[in-house]
TINUVEX-479749 format. One record per residue: residue number from 1; x, y, z of N, C-alpha, C in turn; residue in one letter. Coordinates in nm, 4 decimals. Example, Ala and Ser with C-alpha at 12.3 -4.5 7.8 and 13.67 -1.06 7.14 Angstrom:
// residues 2
[atom 1, [1.3190, -0.5690, 0.7800], [1.2300, -0.4500, 0.7800], [1.3200, -0.3300, 0.7800], A] [atom 2, [1.2850, -0.2250, 0.7080], [1.3670, -0.1060, 0.7140], [1.2900, 0.0030, 0.7870], S] 
// end
This chain:
// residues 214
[atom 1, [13.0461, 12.7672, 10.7482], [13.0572, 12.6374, 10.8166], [12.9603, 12.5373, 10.7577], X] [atom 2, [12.8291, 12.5649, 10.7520], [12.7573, 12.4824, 10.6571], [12.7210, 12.5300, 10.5462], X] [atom 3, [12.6422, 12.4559, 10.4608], [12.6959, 12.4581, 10.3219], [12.5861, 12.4569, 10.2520], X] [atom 4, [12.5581, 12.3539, 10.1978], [12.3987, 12.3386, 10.0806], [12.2872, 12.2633, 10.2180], X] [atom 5, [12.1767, 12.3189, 10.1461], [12.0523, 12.2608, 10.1962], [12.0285, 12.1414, 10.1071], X] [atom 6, [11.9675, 12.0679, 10.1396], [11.9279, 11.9523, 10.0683], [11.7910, 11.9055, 10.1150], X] [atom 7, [11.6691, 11.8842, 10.0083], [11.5371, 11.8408, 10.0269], [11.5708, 11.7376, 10.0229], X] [atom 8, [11.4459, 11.7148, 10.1247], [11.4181, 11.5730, 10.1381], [11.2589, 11.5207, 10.1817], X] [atom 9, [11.1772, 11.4495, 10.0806], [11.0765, 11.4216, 10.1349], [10.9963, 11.3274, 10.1519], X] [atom 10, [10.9075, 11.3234, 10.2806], [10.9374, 11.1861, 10.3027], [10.7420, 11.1845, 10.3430], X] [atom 11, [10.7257, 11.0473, 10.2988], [10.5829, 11.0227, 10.3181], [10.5901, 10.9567, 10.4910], X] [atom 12, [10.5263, 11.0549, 10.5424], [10.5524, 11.0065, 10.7464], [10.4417, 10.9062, 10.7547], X] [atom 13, [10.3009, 10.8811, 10.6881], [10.2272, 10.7825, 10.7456], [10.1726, 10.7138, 10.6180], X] [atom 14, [10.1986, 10.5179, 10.6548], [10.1543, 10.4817, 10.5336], [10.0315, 10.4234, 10.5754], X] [atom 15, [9.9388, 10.4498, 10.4494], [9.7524, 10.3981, 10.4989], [9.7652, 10.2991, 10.4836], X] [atom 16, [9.7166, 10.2700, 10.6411], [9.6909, 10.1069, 10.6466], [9.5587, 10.1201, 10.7380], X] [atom 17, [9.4823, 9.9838, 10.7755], [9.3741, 9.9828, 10.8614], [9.4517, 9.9252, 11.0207], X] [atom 18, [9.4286, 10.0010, 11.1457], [9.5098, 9.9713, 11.2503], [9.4221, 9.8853, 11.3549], X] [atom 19, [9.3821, 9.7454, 11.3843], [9.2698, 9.7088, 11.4512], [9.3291, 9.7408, 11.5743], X] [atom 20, [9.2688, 9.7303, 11.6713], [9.2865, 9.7293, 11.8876], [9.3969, 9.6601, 11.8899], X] [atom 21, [9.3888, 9.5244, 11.8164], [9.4845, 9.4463, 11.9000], [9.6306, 9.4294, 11.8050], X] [atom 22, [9.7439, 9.5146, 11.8484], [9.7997, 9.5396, 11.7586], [9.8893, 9.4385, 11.7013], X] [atom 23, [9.8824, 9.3147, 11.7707], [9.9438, 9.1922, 11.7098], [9.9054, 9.1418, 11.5686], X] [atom 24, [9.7940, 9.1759, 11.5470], [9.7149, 9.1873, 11.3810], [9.6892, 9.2963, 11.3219], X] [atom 25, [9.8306, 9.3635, 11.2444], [9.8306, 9.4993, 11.2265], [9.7270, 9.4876, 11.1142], X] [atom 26, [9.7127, 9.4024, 11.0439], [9.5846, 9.4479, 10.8908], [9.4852, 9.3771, 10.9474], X] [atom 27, [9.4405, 9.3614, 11.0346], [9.3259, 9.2795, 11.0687], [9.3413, 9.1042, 11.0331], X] [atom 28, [9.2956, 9.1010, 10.9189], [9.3363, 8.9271, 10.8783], [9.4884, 8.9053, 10.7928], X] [atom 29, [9.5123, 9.0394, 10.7676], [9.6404, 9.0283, 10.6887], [9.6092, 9.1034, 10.5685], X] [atom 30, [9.5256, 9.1594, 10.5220], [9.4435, 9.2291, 10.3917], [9.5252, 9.3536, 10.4401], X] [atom 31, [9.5796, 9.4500, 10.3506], [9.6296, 9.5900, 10.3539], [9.4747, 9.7017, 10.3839], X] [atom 32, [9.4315, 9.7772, 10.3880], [9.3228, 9.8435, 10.3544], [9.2358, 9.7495, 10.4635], X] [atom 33, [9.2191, 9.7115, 10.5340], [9.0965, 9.5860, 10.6124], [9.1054, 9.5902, 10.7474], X] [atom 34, [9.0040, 9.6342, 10.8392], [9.0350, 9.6051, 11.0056], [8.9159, 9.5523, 11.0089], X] [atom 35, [8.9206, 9.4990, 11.0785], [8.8137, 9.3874, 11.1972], [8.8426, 9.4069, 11.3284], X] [atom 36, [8.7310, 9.4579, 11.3459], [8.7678, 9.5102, 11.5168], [8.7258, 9.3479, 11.5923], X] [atom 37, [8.7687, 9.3388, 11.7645], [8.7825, 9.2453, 11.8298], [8.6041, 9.1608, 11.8038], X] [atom 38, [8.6027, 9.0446, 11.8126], [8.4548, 9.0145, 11.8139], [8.3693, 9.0298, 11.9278], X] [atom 39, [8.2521, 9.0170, 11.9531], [8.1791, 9.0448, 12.1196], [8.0649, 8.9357, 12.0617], X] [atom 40, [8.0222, 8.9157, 12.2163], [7.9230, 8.8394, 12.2109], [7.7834, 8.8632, 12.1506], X] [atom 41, [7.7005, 8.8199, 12.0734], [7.5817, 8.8620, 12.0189], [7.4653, 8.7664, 12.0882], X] [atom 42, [7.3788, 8.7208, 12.1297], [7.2745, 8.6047, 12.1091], [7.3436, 8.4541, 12.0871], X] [atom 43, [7.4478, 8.4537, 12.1771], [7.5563, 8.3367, 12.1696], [7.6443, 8.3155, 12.0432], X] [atom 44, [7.6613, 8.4413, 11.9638], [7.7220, 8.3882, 11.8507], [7.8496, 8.4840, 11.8650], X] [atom 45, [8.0007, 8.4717, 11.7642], [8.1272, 8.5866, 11.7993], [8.0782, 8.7030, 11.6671], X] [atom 46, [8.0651, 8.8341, 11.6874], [8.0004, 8.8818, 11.5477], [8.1019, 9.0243, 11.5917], X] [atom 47, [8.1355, 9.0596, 11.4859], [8.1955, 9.1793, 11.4698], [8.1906, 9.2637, 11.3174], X] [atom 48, [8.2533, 9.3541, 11.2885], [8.2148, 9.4834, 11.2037], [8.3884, 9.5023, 11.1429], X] [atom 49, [8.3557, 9.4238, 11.0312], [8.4465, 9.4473, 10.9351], [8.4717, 9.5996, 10.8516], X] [atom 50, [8.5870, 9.6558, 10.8349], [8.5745, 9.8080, 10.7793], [8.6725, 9.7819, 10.6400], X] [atom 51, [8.6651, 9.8378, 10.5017], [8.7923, 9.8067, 10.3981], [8.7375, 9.9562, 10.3591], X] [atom 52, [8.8733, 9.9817, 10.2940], [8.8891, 10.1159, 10.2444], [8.9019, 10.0922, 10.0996], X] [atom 53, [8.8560, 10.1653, 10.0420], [8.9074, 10.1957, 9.8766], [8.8987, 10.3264, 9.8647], X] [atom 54, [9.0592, 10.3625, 9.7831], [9.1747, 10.2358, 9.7376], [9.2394, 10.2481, 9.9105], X] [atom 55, [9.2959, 10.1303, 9.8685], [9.3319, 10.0784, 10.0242], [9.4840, 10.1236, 10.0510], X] [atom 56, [9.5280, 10.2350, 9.9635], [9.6991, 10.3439, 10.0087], [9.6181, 10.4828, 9.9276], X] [atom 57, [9.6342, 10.5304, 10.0122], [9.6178, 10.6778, 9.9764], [9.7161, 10.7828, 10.0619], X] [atom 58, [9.6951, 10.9145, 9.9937], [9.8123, 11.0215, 10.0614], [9.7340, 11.1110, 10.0404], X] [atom 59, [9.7148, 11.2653, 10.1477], [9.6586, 11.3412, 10.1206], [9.6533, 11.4378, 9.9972], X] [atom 60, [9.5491, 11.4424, 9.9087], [9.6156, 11.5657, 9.8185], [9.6083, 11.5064, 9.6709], X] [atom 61, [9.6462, 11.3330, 9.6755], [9.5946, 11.2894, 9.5530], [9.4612, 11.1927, 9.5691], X] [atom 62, [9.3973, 11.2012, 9.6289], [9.2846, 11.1574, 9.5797], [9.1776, 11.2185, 9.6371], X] [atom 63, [9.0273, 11.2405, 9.5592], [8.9124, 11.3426, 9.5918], [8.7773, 11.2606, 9.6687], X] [atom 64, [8.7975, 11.1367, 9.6724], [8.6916, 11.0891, 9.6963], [8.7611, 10.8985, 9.7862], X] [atom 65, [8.7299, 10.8700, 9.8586], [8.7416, 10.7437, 9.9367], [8.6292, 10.6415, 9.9676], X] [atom 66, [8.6365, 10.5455, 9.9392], [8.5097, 10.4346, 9.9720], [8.5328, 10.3830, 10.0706], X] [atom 67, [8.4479, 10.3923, 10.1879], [8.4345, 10.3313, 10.3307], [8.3263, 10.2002, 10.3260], X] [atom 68, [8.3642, 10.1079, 10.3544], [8.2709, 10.0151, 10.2975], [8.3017, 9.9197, 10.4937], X] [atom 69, [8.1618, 9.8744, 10.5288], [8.1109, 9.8309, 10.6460], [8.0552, 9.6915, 10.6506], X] [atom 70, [8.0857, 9.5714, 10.7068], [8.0014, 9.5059, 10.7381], [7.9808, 9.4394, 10.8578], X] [atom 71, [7.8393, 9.3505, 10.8773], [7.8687, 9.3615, 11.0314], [7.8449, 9.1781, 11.0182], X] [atom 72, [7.9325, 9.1327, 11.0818], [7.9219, 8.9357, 11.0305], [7.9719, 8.8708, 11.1772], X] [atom 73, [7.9190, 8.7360, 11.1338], [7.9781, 8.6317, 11.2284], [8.0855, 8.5977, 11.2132], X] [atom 74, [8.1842, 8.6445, 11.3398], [8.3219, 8.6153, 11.2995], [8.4105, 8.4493, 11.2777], X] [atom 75, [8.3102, 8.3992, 11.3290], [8.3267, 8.2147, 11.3234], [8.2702, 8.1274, 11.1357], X] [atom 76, [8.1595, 8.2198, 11.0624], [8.1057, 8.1685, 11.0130], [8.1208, 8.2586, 10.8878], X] [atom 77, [8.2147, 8.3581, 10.8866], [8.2139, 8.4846, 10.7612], [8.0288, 8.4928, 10.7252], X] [atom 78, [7.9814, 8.4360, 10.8421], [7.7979, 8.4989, 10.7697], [7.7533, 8.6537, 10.7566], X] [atom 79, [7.7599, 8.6986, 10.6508], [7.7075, 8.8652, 10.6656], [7.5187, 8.8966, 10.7200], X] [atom 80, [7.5326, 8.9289, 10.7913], [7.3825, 8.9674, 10.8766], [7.3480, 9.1311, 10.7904], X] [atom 81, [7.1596, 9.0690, 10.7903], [7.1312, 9.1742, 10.6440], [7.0224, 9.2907, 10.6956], X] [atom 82, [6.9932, 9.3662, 10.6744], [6.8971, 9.4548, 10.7342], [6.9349, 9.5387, 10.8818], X] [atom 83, [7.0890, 9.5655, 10.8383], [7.1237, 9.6061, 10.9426], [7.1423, 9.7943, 10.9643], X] [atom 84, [7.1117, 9.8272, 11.0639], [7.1377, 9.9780, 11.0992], [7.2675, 9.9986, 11.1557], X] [atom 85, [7.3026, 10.0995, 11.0760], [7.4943, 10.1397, 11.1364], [7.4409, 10.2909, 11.2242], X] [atom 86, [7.5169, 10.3318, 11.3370], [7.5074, 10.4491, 11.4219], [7.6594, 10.4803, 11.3903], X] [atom 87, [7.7158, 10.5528, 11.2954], [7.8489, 10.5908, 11.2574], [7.9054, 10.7018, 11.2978], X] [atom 88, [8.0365, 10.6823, 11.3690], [8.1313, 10.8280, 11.3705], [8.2214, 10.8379, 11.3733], X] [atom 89, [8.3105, 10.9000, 11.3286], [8.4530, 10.9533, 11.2821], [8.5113, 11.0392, 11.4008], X] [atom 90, [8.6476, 11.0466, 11.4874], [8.6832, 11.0928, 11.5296], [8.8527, 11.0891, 11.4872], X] [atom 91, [8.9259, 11.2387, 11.5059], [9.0223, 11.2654, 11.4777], [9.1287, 11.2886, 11.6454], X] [atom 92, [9.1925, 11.2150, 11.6716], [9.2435, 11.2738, 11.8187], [9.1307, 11.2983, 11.9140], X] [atom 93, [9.0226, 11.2424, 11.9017], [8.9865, 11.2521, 11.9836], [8.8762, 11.3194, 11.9503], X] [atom 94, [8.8313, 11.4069, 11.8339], [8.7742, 11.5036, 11.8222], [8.6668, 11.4578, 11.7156], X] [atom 95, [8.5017, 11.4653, 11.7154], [8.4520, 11.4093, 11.6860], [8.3942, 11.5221, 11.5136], X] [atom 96, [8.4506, 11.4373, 11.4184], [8.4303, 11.4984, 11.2612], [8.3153, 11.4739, 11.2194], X] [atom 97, [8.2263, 11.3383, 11.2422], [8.0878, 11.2896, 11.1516], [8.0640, 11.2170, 11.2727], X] [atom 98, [7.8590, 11.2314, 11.2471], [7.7732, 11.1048, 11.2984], [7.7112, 11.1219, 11.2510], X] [atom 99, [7.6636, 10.9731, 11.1784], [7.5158, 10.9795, 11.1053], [7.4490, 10.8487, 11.1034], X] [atom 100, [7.3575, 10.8110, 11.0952], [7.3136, 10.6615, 11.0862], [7.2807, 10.6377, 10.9512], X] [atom 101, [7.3418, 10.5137, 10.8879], [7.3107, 10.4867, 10.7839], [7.2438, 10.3278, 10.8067], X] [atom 102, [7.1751, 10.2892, 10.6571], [7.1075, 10.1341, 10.6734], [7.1525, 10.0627, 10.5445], X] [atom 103, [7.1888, 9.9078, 10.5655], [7.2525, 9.8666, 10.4419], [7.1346, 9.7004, 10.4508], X] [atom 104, [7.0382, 9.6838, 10.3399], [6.9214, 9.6153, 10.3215], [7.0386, 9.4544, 10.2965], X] [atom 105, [7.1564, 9.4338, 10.2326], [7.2130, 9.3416, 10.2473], [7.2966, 9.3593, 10.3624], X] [atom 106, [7.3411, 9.4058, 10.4329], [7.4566, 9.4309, 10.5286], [7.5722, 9.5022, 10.4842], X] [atom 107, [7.6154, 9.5040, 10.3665], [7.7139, 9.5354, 10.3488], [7.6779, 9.7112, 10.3288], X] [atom 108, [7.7647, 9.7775, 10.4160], [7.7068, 9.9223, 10.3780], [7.8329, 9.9793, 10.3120], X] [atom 109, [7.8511, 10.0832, 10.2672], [7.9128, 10.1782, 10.1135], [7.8792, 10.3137, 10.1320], X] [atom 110, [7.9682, 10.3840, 10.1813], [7.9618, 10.5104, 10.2432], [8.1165, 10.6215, 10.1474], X] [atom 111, [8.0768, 10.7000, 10.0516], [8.1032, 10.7837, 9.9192], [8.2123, 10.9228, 10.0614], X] [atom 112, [8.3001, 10.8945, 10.0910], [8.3585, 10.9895, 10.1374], [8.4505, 11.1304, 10.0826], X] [atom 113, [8.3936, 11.2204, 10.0971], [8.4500, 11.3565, 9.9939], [8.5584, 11.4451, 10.0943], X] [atom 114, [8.7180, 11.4261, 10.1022], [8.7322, 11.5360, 10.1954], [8.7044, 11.6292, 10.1734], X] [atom 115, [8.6857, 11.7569, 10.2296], [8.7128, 11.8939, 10.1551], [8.7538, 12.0048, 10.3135], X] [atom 116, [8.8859, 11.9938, 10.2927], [8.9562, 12.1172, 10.4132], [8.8830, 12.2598, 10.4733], X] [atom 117, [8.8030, 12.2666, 10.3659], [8.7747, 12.4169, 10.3970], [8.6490, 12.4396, 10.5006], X] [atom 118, [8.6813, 12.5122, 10.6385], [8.5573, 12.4961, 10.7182], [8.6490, 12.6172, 10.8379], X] [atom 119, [8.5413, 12.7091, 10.8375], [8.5795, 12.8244, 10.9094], [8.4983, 12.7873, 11.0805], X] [atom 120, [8.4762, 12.6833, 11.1465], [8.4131, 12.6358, 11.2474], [8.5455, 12.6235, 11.3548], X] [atom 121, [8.5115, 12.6418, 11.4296], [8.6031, 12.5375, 11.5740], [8.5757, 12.3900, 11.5393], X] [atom 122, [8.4627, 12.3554, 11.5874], [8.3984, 12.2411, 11.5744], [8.3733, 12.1933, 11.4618], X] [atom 123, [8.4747, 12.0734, 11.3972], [8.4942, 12.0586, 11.2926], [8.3768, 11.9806, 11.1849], X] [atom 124, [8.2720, 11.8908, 11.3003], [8.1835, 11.8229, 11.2908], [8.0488, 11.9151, 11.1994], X] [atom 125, [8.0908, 12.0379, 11.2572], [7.9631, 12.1190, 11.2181], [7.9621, 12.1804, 11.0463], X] [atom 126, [8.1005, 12.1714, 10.9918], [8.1225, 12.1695, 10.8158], [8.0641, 12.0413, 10.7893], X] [atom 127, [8.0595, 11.9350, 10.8598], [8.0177, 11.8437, 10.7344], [7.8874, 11.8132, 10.6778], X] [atom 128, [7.8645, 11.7749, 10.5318], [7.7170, 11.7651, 10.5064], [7.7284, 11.6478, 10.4351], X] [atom 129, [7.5978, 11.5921, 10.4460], [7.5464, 11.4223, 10.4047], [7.4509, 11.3979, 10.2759], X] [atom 130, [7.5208, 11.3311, 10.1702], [7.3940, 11.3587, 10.1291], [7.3615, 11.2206, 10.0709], X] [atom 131, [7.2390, 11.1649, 10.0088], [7.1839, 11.0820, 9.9663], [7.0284, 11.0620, 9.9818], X] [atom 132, [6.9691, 10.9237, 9.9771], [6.8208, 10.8865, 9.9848], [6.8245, 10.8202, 10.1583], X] [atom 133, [6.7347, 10.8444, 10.2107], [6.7135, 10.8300, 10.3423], [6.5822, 10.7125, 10.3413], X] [atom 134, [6.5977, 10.6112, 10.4163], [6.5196, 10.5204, 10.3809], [6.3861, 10.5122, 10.4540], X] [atom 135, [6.2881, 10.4689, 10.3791], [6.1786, 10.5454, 10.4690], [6.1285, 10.4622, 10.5949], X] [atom 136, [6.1528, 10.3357, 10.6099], [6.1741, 10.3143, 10.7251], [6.2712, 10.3117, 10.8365], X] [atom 137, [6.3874, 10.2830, 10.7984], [6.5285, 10.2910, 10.8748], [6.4802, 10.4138, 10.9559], X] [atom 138, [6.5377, 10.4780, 10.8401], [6.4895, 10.6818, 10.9156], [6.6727, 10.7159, 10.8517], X] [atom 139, [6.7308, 10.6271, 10.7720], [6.8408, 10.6128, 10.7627], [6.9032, 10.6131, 10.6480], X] [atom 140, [7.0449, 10.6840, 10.5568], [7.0703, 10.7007, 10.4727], [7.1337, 10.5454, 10.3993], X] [atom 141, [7.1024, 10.5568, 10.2791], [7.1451, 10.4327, 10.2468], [7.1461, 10.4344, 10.0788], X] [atom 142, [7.2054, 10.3380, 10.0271], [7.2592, 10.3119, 9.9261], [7.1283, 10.2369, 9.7726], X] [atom 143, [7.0924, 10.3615, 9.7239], [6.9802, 10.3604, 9.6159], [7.0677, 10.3171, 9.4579], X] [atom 144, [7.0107, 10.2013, 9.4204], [7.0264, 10.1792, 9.3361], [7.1872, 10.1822, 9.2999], X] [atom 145, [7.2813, 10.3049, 9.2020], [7.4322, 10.2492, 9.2370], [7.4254, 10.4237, 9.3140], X] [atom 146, [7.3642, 10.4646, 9.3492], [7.4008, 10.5542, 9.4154], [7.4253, 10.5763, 9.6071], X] [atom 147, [7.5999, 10.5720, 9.6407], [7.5903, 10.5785, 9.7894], [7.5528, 10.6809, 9.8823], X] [atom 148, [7.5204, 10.6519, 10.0116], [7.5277, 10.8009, 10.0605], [7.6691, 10.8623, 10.0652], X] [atom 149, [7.6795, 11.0238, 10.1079], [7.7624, 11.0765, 10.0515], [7.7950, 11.1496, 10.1818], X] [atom 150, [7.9280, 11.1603, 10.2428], [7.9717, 11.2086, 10.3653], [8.1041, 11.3342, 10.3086], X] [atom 151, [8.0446, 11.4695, 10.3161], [8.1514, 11.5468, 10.2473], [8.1877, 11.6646, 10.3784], X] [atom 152, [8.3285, 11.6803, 10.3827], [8.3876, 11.7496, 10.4685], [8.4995, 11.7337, 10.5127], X] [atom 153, [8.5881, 11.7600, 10.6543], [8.7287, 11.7500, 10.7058], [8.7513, 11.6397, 10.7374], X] [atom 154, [8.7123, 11.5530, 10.6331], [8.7300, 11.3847, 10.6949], [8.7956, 11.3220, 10.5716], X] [atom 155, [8.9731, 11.2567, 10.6463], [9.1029, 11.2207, 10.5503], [9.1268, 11.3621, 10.4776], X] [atom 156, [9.1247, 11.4649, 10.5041], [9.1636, 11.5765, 10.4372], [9.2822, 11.6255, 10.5047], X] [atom 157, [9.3604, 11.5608, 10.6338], [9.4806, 11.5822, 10.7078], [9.5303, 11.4265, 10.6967], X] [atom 158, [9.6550, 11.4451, 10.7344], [9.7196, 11.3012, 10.7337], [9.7005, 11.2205, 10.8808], X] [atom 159, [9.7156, 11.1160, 10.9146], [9.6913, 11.0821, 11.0599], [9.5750, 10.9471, 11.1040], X] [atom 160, [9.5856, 10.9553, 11.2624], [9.4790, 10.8318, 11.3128], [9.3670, 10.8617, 11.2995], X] [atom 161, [9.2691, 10.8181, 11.1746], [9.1423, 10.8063, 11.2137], [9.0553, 10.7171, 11.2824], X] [atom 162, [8.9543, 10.7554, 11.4139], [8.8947, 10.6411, 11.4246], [8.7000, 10.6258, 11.3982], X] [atom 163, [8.7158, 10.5555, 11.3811], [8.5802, 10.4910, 11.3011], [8.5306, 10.4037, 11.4185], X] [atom 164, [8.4204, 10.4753, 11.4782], [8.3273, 10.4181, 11.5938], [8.1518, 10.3754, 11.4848], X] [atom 165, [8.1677, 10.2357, 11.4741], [8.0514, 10.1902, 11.3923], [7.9869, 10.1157, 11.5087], X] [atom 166, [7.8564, 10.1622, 11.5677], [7.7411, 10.0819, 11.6386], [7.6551, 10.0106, 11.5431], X] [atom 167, [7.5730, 9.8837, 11.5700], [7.4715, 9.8401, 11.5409], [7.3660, 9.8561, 11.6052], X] [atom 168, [7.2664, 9.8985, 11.5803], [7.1534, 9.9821, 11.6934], [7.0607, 9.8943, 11.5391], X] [atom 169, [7.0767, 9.7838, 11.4796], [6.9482, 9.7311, 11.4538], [6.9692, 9.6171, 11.3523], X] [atom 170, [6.9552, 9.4880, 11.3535], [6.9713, 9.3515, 11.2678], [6.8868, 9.2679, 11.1991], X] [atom 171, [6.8616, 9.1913, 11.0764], [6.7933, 9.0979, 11.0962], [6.6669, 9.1356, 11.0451], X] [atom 172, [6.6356, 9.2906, 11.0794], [6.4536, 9.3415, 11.0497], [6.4812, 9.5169, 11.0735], X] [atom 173, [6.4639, 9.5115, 10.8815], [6.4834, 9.7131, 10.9218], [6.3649, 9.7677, 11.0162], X] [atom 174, [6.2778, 9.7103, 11.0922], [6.2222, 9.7807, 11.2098], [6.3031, 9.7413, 11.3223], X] [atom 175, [6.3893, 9.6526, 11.3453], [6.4524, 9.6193, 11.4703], [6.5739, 9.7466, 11.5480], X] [atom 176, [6.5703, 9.7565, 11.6771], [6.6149, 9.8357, 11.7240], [6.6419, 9.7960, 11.8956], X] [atom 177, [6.7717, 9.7319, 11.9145], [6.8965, 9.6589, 12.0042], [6.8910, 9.7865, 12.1273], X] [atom 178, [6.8359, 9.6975, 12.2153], [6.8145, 9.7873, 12.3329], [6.9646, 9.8251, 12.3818], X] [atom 179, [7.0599, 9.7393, 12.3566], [7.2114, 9.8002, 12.3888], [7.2881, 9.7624, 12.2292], X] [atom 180, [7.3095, 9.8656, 12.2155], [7.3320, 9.8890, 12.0609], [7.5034, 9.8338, 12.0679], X] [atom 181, [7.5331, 9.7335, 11.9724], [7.6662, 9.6859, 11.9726], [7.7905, 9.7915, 11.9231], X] [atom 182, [7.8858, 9.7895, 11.9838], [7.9679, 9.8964, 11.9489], [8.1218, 9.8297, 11.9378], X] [atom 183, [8.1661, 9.9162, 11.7815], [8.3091, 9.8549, 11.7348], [8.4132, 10.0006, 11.7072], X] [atom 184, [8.5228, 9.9572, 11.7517], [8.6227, 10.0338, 11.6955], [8.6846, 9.9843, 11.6126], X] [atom 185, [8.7222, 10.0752, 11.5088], [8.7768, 10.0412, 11.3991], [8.8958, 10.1856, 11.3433], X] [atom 186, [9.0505, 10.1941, 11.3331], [9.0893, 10.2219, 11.2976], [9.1465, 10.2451, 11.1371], X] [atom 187, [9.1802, 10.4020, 11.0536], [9.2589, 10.4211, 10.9782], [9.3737, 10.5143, 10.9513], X] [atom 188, [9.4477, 10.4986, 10.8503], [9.5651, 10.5855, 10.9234], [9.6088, 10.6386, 10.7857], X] [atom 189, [9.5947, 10.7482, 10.7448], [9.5684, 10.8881, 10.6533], [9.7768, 10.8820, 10.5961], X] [atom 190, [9.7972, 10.8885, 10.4755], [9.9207, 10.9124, 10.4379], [9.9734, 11.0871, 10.4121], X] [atom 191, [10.0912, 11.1310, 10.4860], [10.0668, 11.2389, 10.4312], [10.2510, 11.2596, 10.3939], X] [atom 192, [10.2299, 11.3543, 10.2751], [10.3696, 11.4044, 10.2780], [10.4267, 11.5281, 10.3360], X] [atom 193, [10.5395, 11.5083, 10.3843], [10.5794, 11.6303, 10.4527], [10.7168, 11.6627, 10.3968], X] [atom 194, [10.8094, 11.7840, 10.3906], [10.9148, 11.8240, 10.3374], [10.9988, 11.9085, 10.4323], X] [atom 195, [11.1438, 11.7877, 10.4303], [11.2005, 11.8758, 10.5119], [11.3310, 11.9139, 10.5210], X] [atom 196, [11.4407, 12.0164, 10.5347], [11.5647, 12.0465, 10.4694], [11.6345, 12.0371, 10.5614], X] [atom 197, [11.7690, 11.9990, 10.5061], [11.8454, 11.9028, 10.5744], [11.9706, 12.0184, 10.5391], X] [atom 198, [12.0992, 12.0542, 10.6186], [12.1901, 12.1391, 10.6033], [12.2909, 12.0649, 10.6376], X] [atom 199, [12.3956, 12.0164, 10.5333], [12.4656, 11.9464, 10.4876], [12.6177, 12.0396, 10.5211], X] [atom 200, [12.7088, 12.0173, 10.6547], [12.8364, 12.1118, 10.6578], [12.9500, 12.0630, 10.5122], X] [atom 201, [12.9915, 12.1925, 10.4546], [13.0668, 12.2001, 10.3948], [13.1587, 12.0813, 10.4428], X] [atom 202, [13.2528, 12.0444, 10.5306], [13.3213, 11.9955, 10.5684], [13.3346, 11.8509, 10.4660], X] [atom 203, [13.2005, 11.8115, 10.5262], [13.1733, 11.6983, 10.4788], [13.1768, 11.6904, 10.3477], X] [atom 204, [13.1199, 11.7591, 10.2149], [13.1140, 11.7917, 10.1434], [13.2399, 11.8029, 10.0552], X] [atom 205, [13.3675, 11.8585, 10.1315], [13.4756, 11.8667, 10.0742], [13.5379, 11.7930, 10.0972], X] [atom 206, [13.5094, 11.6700, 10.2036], [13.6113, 11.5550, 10.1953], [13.5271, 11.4461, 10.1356], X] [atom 207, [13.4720, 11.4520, 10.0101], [13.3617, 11.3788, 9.9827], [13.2877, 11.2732, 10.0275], X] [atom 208, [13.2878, 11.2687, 10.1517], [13.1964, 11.2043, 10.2531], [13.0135, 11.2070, 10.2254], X] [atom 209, [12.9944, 11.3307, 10.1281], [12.8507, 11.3779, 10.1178], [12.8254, 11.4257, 9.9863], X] [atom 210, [12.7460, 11.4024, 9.8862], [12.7947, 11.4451, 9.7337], [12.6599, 11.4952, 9.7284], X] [atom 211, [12.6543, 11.5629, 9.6032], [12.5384, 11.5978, 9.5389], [12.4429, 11.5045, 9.4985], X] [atom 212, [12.5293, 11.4001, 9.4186], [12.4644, 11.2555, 9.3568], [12.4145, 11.1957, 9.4117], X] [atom 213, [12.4327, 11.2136, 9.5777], [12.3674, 11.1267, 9.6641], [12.2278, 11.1307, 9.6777], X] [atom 214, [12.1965, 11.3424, 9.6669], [12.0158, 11.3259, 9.6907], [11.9568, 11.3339, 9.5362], X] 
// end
């Protein structure tokens, strides 16, 4: 009654950056770019810009991802410098990385390595960090062209990632925000999946369905 199988495969999620408000699916319109909602700072609108490089990826071809952070006035594109990030990654819910990093211009640059392999429940507990830790921050940060380095189960599945970036410090790497500002920021992991399709003879013989087709 049925007949040939036929592959078919299909990429289920394409990477894009997903902000809160989903009426601005790329944030300003940039592919790879979210800007989470702005909040109030010291009377000014300031929020925490996130871009990915490269800004389409799929699991499986690429070894390494650039997470790049900044935290600005959303009225004035002003980037604010000497700032402390309180960073974490959650998958469904499930929390993969936290670490605090410090970026002396604002703009921070965070070297992401997936790597699948982690015999834990708790997926958070495979990952390891590495770089120069700054000696005042107390915080990893970006020496010379070298970034810090976040290696583990993070973009190593396809899917919603979310990216919870606090500011817990601005303005003065000793400063430290008695209510530390907090942004969500979405990304969304490409993956391929393969799946076979059983094609009835029927069809097949009243050429309704050809070979040439897949």
């Amino acid at each position: 009654m049925f007949g040939k199988k036929f592959l078919v495969l299909f990429g289920v999620f394409a990477l894009c950056l997903i902000p809160v408000i989903a009426i601005d699916v790329f944030g300003h319109g940039n592919p790879g770019v979210d800007r989470a909602p702005a909040i109030d700072f010291e009377n000014r609108n300031v929020t925490v810009e996130a871009r990915m490089s490269p800004s389409d990826m799929t699991v499986g071809d690429f070894s390494n991802a650039f997470l790049s952070l900044k935290f600005i006035d959303d009225d004035t594109e002003e980037i604010f410098k000497q700032v402390t990030y309180a960073v974490e990654i959650y998958k469904k819910g499930e929390l993969l990385a936290r670490k605090n990093f410090y970026a002396e211009e604002g703009h921070l640059t965070v070297d992401i390595r997936p790597n699948s392999s982690c015999g834990e429940i708790q997926l958070w507990k495979c990952v390891k960090y590495y770089g120069s830790v700054h000696p005042i921050a107390g915080a990893l940060y970006t020496l010379g062209e070298n970034n810090p380095v976040i290696e583990g189960p993070i973009f190593s599945s396809g899917g919603l990632y979310n990216i919870k970036a606090s500011v817990i410090g601005a303005d003065s790497v000793r400063s430290n925000l008695l209510d530390p500002l907090e942004f969500d920021l979405y990304v969304t992991i490409a993956q391929e999946y393969v799946f076979y399709i059983t094609v009835p003879d029927s069809l097949i013989i009243k050429g309704d369905v050809s070979e040439n087709q897949y």
